[in-house]
C-alpha positions in Angstrom: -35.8 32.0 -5.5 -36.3 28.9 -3.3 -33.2 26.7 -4.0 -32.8 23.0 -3.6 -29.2 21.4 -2.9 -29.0 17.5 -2.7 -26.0 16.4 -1.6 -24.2 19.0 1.1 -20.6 18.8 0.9 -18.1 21.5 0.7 -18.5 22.6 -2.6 -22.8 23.0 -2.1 -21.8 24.0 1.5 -20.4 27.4 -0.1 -22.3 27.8 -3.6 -25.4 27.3 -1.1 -23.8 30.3 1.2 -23.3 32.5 -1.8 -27.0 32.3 -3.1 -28.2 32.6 0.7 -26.1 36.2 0.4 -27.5 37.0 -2.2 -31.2 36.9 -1.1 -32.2 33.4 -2.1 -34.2 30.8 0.4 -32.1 27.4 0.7 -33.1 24.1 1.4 -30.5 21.1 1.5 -30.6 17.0 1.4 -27.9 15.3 3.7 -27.6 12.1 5.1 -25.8 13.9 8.3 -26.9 16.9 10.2 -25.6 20.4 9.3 -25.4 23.5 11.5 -25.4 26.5 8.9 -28.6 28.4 10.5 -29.1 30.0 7.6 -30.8 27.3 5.0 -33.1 24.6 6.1 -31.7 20.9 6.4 -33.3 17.6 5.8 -31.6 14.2 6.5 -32.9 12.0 3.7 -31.8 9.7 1.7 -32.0 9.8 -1.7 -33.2 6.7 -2.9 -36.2 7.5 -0.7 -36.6 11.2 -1.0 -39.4 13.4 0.2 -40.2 16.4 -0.7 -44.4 17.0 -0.7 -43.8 19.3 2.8 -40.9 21.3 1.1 -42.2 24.9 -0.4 -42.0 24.9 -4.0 -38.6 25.1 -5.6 -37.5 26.9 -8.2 -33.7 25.6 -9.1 -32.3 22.2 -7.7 -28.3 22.0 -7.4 -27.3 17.8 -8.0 -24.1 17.1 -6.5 -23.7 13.8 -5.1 -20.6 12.1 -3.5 -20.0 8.2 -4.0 -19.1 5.9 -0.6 -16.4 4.7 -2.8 -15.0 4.1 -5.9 -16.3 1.2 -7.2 -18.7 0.7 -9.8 -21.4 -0.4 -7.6 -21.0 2.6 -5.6 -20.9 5.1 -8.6 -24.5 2.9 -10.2 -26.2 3.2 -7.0 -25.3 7.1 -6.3 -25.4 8.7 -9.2 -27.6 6.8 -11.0 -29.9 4.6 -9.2 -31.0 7.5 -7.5 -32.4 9.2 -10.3 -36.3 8.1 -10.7 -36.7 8.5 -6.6 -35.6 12.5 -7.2 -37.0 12.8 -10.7 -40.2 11.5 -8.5 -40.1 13.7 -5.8 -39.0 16.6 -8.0 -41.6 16.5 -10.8 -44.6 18.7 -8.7 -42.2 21.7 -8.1 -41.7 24.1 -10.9 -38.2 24.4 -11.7 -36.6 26.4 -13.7 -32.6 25.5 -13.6 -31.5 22.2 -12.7 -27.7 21.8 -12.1 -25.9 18.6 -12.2 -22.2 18.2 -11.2 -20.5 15.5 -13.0 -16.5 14.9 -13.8 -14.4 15.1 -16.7 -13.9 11.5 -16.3 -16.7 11.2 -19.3 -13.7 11.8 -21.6 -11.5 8.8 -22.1 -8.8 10.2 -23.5 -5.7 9.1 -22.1 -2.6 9.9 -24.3 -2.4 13.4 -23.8 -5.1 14.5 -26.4 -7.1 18.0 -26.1 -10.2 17.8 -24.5 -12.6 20.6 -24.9 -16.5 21.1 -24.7 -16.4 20.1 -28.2 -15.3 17.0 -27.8 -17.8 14.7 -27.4 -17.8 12.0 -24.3 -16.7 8.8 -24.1 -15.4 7.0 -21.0 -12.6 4.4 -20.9 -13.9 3.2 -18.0 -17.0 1.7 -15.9 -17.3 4.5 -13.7 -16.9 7.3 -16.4 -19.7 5.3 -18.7 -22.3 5.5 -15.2 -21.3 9.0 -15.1 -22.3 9.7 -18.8 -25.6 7.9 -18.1 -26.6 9.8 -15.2 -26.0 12.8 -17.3 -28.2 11.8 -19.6 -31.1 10.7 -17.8 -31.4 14.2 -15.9 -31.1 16.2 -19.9 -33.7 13.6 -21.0 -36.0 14.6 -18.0 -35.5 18.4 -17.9 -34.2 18.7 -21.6 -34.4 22.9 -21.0 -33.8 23.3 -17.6 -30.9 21.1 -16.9 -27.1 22.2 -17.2 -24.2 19.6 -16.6 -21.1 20.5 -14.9 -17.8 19.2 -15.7 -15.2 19.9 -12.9 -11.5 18.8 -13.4 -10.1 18.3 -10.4 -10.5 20.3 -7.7 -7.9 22.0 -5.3 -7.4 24.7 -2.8 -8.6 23.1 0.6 -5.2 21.7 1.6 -1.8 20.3 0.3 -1.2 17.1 2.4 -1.9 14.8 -0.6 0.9 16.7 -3.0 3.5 16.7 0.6 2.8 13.4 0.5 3.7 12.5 -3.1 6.4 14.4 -2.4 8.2 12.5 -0.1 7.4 9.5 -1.3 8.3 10.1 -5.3 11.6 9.4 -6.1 10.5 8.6 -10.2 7.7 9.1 -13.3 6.9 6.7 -15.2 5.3 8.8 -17.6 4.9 12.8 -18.8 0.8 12.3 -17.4 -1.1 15.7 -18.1 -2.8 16.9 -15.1 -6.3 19.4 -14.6 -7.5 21.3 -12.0 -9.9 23.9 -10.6 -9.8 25.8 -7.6 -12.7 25.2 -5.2 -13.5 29.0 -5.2 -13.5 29.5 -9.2 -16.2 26.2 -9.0 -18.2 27.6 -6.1 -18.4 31.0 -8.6 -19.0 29.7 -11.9 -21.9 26.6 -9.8 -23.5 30.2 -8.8 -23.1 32.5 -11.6 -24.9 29.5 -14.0 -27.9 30.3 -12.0 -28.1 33.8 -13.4 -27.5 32.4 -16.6 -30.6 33.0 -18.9 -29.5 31.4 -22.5 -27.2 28.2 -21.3 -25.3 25.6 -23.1 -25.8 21.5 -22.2 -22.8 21.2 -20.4 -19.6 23.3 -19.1 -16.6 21.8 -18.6 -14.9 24.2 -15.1 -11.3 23.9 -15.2 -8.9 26.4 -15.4 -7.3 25.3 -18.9 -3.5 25.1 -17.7 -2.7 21.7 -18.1 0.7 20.8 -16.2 2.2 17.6 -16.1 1.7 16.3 -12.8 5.6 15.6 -12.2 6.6 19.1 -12.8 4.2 19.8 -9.8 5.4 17.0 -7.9 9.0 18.5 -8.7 7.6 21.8 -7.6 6.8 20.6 -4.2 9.7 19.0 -3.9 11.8 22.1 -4.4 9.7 24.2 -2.2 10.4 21.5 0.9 13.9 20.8 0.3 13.2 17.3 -1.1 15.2 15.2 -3.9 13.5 16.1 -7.0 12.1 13.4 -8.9 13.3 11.7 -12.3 11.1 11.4 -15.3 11.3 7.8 -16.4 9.7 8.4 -19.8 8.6 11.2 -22.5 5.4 9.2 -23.3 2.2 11.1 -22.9 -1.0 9.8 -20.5 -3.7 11.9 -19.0 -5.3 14.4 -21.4 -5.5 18.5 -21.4 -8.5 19.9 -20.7 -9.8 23.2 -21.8 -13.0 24.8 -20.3 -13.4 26.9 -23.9 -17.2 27.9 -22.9 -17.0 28.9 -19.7 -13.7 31.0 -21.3 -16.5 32.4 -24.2 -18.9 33.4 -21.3 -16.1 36.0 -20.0 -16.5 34.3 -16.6 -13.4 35.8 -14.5 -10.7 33.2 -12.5 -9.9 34.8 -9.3 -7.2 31.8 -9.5 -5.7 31.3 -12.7 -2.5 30.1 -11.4 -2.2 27.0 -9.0 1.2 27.6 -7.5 0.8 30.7 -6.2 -2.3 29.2 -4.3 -0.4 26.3 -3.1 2.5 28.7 -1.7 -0.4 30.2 0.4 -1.3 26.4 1.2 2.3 25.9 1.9 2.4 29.2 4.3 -0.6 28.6 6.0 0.3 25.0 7.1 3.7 26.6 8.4 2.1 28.8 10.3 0.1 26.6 12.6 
C-alpha cells in the first residue's frame, strides 16, 4: 500500500518506519526536511497542500502538532486545515484514513470513568476544536476514517517528572492521571491499518489510572528527594479506560509505567 503521513513527528516518524518494514511505500508532509531515506518527503504546508504529482494513496495517517496552545493555534491546525487536505485528498482512492486526536474531547474533571462509551464533550475551547475536527474528517470519509484517542504519552525521557520532583513540595488535589507509552501507540496507529471491520474511534491508553502525586512521590523516592504532601482527598482529572482496543486483544508490551521510567531513570545515569 502507498501510505500518506501528514504531519512527521516522532510518533509518525516510527508508525511510518514500521509500515516501511513491513513492505509498504511511504510518503510524508512536513514543514522541515527529514533524512529517513527510506519514505519520500515533501515540505508543504497544509493549508496549501499539493498532492496531484504524488502516486495514488491508499491510507492517509492525520497527525498534526499545534505551534502552541492556544485556541487560535488549535482552530488553525487542526481544523482550518481540513478543506485544503480534504481537497487535495479527494482524487486518491483511500481506503483507511487515521486521525489522531486527544482525550481532551472528554471534560470530565472530577475523577469520573471515561471509556469509549462515553460520549465527548470538552470543558474547554481547545477540546471543543478537537471534537470538530473529528467530526469533519467522519463526515467526509464516514467508512474509511478511524479516530484516535491517545492519553498521554510517555517513554521518550523523564526530565519533566525530575523536574516536578524537585520542585513539589505539596498537592492540592488527588488529580487522576493517563498515559500511554509511545511504543504501545506506534503499535496499535499500525495494527489499525490491518484492521478490516473498525469502530469510529479508539481511545489508546493503557487503562491504569494513577494519581499523579503518587508518581510524583515515586520519583521523589527513587532520587532521594522530600516526598510530597497531599493537601486534599478531592478528586480532579478523570480515569480513562481504552475498553475497545482491550476487546480487540491488542497486546501492551508496556503495561506498567514505573518499570519503564526506572529504565528512563538508568539510562539518564548512565550517560
Amino acid at each position: 500500500m502507498h501510505i500518506l503521513f501528514i504531519g512527521y513527528g516522532k510518533t509518525s516518524q516510527r508508525v511510518a518506519k514500521q509500515l516501511f518494514q513491513q513492505g509498504h511505500q511511504i510518503t510524508t508532509i512536513s514543514r522541515s526536511p527529514k533524512s529517513d531515506d527510506w519514505a519520500e518527503h515533501l515540505i508543504q504546508d497544509i493549508h496549501q497542500l499539493d498532492l496531484s504529482q504524488v502516486a495514488p494513496i491508499d491510507a492517509v495517517y492525520v497527525l498534526l502538532s499545534p505551534e502552541s496552545s492556544t485556541v487560535e493555534a488549535y482552530q488553525r491546525t487542526f481544523v482550518d486545515s481540513i478543506a485544503p487536505m480534504l481537497h487535495a485528498l479527494k482524487s486518491h482512492p483511500l481506503k483507511k484514513v487515521i486521525v489522531v486526536s486527544s482525550t481532551r474531547v472528554y471534560g470530565e474533571s472530577a475523577g469520573e470513568r471515561v471509556d469509549d462509551d462515553t460520549s465527548p464533550q470538552p470543558s474547554d475551547v481547545q477540546g471543543q476544536v478537537l471534537l470538530n475536527m473529528e467530526t469533519l474528517w467522519q463526515q467526509a470519509y464516514p467508512s474509511e476514517c478511524v479516530i484516535v484517542r491517545p492519553t498521554g504519552i510517555y517513554g521518550t525521557s523523564v526530565a519533566r517528572m525530575i523536574k516536578l520532583a524537585e520542585t513539589t513540595k505539596s498537592y492540592p488535589k488527588l488529580h487522576w492521571s493517563n498515559r500511554i507509552h509511545i511504543d504501545d501507540l506506534v503499535a496499535f496507529l499500525a495494527h489499525l491499518l490491518h484492521v478490516e471491520h473498525t469502530e469510529k474511534s479508539y481511545i489508546c491508553s493503557n487503562s491504569q489510572p494513577l494519581p499523579l502525586h503518587e508518581i510524583i512521590q515515586w520519583f521523589q523516592q527513587q532520587l532521594g528527594l522530600p516526598v510530597l504532601v497531599l493537601e486534599s482527598a478531592v478528586s480532579s482529572g478523570k480515569q480513562i479506560h481504552a475498553t475497545r482496543m482491550q476487546q480487540m486483544n491488542f497486546e501492551l508490551q508496556h503495561p506498567h509505567c514505573f518499570d519503564d521510567y526506572l529504565a528512563l531513570l538508568a539510562e539518564r545515569e548512565s550517560k
